[in-house]
DRENDO-1510 file (C-alpha; in Angstrom, 1 decimal, always signed):
<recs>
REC; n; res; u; v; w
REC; 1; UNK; +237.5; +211.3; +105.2 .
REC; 2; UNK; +234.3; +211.0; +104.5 .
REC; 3; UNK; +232.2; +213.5; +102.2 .
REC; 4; UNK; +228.5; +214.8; +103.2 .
REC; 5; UNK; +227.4; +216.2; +100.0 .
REC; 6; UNK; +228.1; +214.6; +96.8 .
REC; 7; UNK; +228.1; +217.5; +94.8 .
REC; 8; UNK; +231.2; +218.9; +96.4 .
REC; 9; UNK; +234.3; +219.6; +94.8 .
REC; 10; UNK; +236.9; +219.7; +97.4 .
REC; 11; UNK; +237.9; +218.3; +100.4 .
REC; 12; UNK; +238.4; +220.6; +103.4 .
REC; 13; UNK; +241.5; +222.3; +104.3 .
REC; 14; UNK; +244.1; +219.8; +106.1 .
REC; 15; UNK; +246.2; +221.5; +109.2 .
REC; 16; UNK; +249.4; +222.2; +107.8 .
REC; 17; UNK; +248.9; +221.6; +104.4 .
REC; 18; UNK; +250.2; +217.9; +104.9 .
REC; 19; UNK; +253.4; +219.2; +106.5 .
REC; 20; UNK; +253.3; +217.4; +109.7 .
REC; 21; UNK; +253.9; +214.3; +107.6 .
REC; 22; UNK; +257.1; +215.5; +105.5 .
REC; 23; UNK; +259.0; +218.7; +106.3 .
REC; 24; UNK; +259.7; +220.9; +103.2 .
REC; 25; UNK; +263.2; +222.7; +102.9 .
REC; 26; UNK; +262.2; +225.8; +100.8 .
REC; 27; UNK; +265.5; +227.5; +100.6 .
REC; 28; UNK; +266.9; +224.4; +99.7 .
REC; 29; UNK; +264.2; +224.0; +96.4 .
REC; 30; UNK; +265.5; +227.5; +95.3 .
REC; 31; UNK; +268.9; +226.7; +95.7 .
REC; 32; UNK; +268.8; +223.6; +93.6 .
REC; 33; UNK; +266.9; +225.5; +91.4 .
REC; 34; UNK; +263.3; +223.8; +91.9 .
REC; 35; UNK; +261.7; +226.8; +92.9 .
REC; 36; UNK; +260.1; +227.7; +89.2 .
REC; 37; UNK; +262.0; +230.6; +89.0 .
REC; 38; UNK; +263.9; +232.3; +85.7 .
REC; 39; UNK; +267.0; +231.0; +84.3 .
REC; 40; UNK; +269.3; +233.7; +82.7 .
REC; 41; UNK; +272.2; +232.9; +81.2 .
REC; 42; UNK; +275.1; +235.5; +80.6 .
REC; 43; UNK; +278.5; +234.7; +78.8 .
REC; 44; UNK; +279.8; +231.9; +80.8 .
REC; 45; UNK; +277.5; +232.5; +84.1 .
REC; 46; UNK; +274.3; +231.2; +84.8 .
REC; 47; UNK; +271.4; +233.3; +87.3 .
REC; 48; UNK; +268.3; +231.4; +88.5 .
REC; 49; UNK; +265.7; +234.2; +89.6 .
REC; 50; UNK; +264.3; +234.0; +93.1 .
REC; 51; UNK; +260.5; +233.2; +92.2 .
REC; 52; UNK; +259.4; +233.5; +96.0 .
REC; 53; UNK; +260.0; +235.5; +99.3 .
REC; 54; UNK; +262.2; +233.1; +101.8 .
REC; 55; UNK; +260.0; +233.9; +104.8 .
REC; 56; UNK; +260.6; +232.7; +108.4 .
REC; 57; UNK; +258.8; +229.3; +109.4 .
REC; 58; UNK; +258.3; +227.3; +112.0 .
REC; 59; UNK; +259.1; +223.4; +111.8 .
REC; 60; UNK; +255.9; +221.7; +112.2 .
REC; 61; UNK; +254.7; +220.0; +115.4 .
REC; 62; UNK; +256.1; +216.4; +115.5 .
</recs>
């Protein structure tokens, strides 16, 4: 993509933030813990923190 003014900083938004190209499994990340959330450890057990709201999402177009 070519840019028009030199002095920009960023490149425009992409449509679907690059998801049409790899499909991201978000409750899967915060299941395996990627999700940047809290560890907290208690006795024997450990709790990882939900960092994010699991919202509803669409599969992006193919």
């Amino acid at each position: 993509m070519k840019k028009d003014n030199k002095n920009d900083q960023f490149l425009p938004d992409t449509n679907y933030e690059g998801k049409e190209k790899a499909f991201l499994d978000v409750d899967r990340f915060i299941n395996e813990g990627m999700s940047g959330g809290s560890v907290h450890m208690r006795e024997n057990t450990t709790n990882i923190e939900e960092a994010v709201e699991i919202t509803d999402y669409e599969e992006p177009p193919r």
